[in-house]
NUTILO-18633 format. One record per atom (N, C-alpha, C): chain; x, y negated, z. Coordinates in nm, 2 decimals. Layout:
<rec><chain>A</chain><x>X</x><y>Y</y><z>Z</z></rec>
...
END
This chain:
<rec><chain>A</chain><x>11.49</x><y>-1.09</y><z>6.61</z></rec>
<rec><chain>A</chain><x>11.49</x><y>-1.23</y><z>6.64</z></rec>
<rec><chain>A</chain><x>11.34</x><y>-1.28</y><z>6.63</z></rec>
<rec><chain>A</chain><x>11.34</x><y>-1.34</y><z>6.73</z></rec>
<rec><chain>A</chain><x>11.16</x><y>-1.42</y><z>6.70</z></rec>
<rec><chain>A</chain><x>11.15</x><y>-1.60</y><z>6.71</z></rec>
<rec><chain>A</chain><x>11.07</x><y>-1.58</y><z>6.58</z></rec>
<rec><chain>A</chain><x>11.04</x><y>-1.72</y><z>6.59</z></rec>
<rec><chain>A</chain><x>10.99</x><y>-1.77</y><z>6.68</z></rec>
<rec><chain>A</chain><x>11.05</x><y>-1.96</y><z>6.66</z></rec>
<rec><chain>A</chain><x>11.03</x><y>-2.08</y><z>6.77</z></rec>
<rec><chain>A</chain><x>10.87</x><y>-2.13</y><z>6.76</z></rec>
<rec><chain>A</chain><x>10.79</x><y>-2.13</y><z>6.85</z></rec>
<rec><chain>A</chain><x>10.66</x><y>-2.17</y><z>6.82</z></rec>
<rec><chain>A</chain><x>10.66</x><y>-2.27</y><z>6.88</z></rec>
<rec><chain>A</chain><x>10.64</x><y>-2.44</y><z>6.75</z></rec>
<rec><chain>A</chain><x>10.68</x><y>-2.57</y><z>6.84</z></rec>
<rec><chain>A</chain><x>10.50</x><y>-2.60</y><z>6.94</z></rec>
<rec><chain>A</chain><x>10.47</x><y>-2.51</y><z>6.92</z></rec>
<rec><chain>A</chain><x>10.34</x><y>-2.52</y><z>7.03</z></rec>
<rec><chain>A</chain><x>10.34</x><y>-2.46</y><z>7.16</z></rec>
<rec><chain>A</chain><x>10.44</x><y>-2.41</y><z>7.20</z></rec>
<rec><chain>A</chain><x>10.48</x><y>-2.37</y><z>7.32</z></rec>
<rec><chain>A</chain><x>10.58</x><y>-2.47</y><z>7.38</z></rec>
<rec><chain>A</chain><x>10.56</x><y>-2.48</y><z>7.51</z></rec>
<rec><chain>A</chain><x>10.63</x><y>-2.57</y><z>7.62</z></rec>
<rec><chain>A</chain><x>10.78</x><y>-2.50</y><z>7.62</z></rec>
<rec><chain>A</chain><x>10.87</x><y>-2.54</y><z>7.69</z></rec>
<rec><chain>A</chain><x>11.05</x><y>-2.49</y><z>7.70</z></rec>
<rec><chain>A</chain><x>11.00</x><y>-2.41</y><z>7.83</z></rec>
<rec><chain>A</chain><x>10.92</x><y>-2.46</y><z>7.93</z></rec>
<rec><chain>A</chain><x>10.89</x><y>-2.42</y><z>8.04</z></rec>
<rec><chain>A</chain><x>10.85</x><y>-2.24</y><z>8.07</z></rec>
<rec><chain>A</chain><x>10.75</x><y>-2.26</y><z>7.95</z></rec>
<rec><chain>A</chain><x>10.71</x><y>-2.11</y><z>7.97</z></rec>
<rec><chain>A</chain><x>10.63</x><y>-2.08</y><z>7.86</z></rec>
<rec><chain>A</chain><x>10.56</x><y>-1.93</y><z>7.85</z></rec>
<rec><chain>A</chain><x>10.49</x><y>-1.93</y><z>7.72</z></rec>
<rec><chain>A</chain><x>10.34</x><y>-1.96</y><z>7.66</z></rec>
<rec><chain>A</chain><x>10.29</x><y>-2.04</y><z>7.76</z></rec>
<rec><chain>A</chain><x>10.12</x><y>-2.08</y><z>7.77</z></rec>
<rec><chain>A</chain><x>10.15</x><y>-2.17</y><z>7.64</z></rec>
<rec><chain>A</chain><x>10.05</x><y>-2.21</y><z>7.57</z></rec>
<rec><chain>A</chain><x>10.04</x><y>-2.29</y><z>7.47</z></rec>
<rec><chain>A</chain><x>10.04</x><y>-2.45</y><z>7.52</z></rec>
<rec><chain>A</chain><x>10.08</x><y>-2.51</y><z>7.47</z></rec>
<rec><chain>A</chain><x>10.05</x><y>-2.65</y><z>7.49</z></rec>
<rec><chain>A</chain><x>9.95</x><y>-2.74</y><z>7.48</z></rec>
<rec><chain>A</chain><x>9.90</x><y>-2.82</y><z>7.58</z></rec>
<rec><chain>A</chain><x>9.80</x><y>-2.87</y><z>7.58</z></rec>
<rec><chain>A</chain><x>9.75</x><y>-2.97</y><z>7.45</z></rec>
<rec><chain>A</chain><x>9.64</x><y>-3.04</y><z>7.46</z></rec>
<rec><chain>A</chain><x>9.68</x><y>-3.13</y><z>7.34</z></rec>
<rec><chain>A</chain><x>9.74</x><y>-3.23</y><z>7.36</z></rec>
<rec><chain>A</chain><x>9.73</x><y>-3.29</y><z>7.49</z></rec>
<rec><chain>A</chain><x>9.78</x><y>-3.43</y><z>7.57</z></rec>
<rec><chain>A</chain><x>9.88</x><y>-3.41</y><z>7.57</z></rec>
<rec><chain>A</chain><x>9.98</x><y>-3.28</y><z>7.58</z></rec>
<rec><chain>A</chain><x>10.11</x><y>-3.28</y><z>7.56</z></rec>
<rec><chain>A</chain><x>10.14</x><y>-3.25</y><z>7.49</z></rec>
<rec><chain>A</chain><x>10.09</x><y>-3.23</y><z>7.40</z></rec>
<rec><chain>A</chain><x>10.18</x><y>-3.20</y><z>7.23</z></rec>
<rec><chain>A</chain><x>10.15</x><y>-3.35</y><z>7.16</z></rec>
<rec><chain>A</chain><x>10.06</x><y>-3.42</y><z>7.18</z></rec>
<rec><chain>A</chain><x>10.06</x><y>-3.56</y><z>7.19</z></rec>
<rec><chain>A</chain><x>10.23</x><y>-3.67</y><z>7.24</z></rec>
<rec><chain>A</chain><x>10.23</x><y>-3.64</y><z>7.39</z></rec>
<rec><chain>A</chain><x>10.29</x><y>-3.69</y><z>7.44</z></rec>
<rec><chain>A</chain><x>10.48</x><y>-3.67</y><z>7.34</z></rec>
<rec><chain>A</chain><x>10.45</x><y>-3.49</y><z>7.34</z></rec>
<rec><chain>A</chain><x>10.60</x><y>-3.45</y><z>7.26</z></rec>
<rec><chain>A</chain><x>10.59</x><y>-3.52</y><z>7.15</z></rec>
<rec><chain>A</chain><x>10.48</x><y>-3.57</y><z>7.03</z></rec>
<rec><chain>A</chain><x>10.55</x><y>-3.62</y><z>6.92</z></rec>
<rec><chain>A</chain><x>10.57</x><y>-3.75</y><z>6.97</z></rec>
<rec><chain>A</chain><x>10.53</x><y>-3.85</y><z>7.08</z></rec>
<rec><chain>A</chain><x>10.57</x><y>-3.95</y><z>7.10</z></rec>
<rec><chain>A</chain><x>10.66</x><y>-3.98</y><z>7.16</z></rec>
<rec><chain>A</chain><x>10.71</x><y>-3.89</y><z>7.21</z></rec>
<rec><chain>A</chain><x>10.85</x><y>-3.89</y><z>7.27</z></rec>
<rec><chain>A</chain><x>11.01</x><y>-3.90</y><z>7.17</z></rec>
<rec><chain>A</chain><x>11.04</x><y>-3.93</y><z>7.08</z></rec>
<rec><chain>A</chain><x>11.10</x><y>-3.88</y><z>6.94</z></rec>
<rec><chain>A</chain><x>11.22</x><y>-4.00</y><z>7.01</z></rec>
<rec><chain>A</chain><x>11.32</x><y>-3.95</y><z>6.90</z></rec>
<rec><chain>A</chain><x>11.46</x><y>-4.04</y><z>6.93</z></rec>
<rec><chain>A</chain><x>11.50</x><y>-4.05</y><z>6.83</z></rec>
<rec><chain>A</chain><x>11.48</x><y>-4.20</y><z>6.73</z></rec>
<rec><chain>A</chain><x>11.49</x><y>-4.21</y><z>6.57</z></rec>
<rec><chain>A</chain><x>11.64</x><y>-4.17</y><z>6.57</z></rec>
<rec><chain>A</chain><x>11.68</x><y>-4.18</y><z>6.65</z></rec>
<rec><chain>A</chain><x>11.89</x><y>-4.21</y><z>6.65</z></rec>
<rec><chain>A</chain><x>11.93</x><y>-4.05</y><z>6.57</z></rec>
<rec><chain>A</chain><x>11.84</x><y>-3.93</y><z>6.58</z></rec>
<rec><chain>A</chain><x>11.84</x><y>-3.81</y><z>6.53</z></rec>
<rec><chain>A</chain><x>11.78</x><y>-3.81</y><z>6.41</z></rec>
<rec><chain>A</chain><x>11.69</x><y>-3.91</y><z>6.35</z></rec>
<rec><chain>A</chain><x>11.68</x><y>-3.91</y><z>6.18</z></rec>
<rec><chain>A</chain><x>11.74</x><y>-4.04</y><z>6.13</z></rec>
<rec><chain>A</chain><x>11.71</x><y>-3.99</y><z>5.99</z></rec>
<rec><chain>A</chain><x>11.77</x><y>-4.13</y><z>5.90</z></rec>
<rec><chain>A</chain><x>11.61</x><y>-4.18</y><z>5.80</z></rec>
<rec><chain>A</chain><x>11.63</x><y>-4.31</y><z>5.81</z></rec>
<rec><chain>A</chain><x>11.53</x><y>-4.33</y><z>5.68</z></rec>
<rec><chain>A</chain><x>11.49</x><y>-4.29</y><z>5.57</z></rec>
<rec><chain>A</chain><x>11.37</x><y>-4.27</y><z>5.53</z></rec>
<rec><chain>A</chain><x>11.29</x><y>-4.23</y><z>5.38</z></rec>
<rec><chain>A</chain><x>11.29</x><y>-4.31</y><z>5.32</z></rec>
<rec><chain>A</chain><x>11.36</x><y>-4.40</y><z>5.24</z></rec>
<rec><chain>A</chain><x>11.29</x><y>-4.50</y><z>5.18</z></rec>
<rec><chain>A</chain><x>11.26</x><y>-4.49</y><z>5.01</z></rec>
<rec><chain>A</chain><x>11.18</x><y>-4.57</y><z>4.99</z></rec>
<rec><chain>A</chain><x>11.11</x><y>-4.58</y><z>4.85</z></rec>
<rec><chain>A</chain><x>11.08</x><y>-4.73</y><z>4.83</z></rec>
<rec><chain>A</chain><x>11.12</x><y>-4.73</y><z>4.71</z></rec>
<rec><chain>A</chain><x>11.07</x><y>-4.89</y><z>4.68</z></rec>
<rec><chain>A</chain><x>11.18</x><y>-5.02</y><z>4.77</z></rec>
<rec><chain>A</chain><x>11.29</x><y>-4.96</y><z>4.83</z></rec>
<rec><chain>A</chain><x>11.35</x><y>-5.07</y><z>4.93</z></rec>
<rec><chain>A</chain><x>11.28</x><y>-5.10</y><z>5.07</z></rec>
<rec><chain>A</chain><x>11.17</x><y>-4.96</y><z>5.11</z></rec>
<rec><chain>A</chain><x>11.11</x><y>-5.01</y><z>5.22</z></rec>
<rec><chain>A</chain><x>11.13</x><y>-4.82</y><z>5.26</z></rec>
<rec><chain>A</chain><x>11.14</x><y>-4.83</y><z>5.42</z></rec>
<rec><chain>A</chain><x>11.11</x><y>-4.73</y><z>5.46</z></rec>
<rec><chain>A</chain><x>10.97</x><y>-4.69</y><z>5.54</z></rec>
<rec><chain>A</chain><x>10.96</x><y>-4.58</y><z>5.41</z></rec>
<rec><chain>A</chain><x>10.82</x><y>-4.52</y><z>5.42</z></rec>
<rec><chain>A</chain><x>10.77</x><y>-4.39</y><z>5.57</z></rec>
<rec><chain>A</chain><x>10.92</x><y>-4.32</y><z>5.64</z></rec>
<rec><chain>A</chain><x>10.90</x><y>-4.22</y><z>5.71</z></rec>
<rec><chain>A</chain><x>11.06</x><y>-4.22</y><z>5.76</z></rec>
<rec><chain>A</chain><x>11.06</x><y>-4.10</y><z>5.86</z></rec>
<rec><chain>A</chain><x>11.20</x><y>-4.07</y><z>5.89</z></rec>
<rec><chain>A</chain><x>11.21</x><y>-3.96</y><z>5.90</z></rec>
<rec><chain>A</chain><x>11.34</x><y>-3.91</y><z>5.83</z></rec>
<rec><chain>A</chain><x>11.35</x><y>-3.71</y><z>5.79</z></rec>
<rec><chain>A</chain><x>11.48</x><y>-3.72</y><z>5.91</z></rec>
<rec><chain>A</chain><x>11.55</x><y>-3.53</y><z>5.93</z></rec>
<rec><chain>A</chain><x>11.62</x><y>-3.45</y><z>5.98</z></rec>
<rec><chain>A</chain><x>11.77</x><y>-3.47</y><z>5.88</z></rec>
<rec><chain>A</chain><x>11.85</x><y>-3.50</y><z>5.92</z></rec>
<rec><chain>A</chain><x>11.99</x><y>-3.52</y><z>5.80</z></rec>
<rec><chain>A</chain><x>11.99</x><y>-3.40</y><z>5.73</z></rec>
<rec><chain>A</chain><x>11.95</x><y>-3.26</y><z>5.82</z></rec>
<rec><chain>A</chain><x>11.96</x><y>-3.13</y><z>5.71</z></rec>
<rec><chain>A</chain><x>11.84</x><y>-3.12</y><z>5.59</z></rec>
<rec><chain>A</chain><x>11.74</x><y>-3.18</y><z>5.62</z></rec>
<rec><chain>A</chain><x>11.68</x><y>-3.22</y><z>5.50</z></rec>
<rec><chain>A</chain><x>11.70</x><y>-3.34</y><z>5.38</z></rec>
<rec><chain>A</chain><x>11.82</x><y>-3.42</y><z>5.47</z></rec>
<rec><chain>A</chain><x>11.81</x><y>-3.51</y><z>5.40</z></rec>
<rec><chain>A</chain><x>11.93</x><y>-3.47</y><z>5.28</z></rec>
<rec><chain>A</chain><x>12.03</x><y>-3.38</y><z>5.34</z></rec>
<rec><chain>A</chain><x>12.08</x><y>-3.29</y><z>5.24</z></rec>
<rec><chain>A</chain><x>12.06</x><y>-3.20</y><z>5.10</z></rec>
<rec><chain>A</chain><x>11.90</x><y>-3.12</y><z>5.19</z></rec>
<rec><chain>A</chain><x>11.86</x><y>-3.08</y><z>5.11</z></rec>
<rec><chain>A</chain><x>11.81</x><y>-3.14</y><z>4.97</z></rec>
<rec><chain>A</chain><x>11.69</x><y>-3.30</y><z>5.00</z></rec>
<rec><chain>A</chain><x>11.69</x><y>-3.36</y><z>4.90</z></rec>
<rec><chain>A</chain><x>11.82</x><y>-3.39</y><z>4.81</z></rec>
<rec><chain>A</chain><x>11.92</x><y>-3.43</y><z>4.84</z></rec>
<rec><chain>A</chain><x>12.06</x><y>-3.44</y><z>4.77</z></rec>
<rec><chain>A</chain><x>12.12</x><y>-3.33</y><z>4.65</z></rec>
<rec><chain>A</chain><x>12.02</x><y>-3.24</y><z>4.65</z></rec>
<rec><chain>A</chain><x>12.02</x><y>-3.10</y><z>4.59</z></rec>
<rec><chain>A</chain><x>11.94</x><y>-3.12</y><z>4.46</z></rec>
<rec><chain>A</chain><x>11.82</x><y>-3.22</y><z>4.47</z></rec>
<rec><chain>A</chain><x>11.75</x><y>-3.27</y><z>4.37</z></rec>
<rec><chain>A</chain><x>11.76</x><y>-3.40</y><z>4.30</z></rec>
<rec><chain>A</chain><x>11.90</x><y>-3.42</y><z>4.22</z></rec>
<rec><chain>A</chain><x>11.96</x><y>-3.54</y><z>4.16</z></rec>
<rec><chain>A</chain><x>11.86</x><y>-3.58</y><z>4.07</z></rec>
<rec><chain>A</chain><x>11.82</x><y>-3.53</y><z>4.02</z></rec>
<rec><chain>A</chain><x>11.70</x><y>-3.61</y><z>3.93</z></rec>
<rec><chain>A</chain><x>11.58</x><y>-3.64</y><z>3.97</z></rec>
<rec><chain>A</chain><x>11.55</x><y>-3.67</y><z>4.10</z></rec>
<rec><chain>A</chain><x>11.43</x><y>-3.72</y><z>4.20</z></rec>
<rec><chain>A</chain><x>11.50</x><y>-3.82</y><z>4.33</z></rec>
<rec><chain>A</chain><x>11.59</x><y>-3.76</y><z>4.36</z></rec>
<rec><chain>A</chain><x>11.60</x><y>-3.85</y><z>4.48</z></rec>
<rec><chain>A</chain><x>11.76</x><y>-3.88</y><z>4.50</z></rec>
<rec><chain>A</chain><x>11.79</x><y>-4.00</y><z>4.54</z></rec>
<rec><chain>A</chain><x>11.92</x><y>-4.06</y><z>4.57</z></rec>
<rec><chain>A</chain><x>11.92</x><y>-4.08</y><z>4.69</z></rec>
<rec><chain>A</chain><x>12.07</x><y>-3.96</y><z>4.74</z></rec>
<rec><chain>A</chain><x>12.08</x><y>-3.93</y><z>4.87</z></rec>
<rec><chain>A</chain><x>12.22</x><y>-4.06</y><z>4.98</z></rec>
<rec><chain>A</chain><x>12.21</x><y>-4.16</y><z>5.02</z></rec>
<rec><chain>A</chain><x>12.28</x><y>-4.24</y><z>5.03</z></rec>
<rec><chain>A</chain><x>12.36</x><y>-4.25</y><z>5.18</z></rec>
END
């Protein structure tokens, strides 16, 4: 099995440019994360499977 290298295109195997590795993190669709918040304000947006994983660490973070 070989790893996913997020610096390669779906297209093919040439590396990605910078303009377009640009373009891919601005392309995002929050509707696939949930909020980070701290303090009653949201600081970032995580993956639900991580947001799981925090839920594993009850004495740091309350998973809601």
């Amino acid at each position: 099995m070989t790893a996913i290298d997020p610096l390669r295109t779906k297209a093919d195997s040439n590396p990605m440019s910078f303009l377009d590795r640009i373009r891919a993190c601005n392309a995002y669709d929050l509707s696939h994360f949930l909020p980070f918040n701290a303090d009653n304000q949201t600081i970032g947006w995580i993956k639900p499977y991580f947001a799981e994983h925090l839920a594993t660490a009850e004495e740091t973070f309350t998973v809601t």
